[in-house]
N, C-alpha and C positions, 0 to 999 in steps of 0.2 A: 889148499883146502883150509879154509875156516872152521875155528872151534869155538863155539862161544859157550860159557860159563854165565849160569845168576848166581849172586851167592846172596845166600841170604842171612845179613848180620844178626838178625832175631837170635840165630846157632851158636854166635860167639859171645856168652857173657861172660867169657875170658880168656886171659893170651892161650892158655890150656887147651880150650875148648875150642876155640880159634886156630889152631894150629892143627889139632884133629880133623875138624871141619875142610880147615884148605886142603890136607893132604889127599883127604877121602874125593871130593867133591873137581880139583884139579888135576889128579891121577896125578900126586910128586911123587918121584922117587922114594923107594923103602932107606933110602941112606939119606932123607931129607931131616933136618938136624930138629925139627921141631922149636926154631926160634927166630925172628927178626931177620936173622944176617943171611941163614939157609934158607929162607923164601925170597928175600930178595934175587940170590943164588941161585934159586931153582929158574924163581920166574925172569930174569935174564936171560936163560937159555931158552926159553919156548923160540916156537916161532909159530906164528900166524894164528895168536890166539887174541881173544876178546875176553875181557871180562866185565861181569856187570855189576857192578854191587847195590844192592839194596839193604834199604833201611836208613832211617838216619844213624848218622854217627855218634857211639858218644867214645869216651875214652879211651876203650880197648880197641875199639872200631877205628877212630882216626890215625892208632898206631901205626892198623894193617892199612890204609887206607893211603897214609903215607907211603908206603911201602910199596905199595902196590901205583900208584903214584910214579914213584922216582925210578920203579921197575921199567914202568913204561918210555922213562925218559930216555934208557940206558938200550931201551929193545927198541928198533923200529917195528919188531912183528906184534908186539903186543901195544892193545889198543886198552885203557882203563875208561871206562864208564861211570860215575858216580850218579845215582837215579833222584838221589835227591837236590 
């Protein structure tokens, strides 16, 4: 089964808010660390998920964007999307 995710960067205008956002929006784990290393962490472990990002990116967005990026490098089950 396929999960697909949109997420929408408009929600993160910061890693704060960003972090909020992904946990609620990607169902992380409640022992999800709220930072960089722990989403990389989490999102290695999926499997068979999609995610789509929107919006363009700026600064707090390229972090996650990155991240989500190199996540998929490390998962074959996750597939990243960048819509712009």
């Amino acid at each position: 089964m396929t999960h697909c995710y949109e997420l929408d960067g408009s929600q993160m205008q910061n890693l704060e808010q960003a972090h909020i956002y992904l946990k609620m929006h990607l169902y992380l784990p409640d022992y999800y660390g709220m930072n960089l290393d722990a989403l990389f962490d989490c999102l290695t472990e999926l499997h068979t998920e999609t995610i789509i990002w929107l919006n363009a990116p700026d600064k707090i967005h390229k972090k996650i964007l990155n991240i989500l990026e190199k996540s998929a490098c490390e998962n074959p089950f996750l597939t990243v999307i960048p819509a712009n």
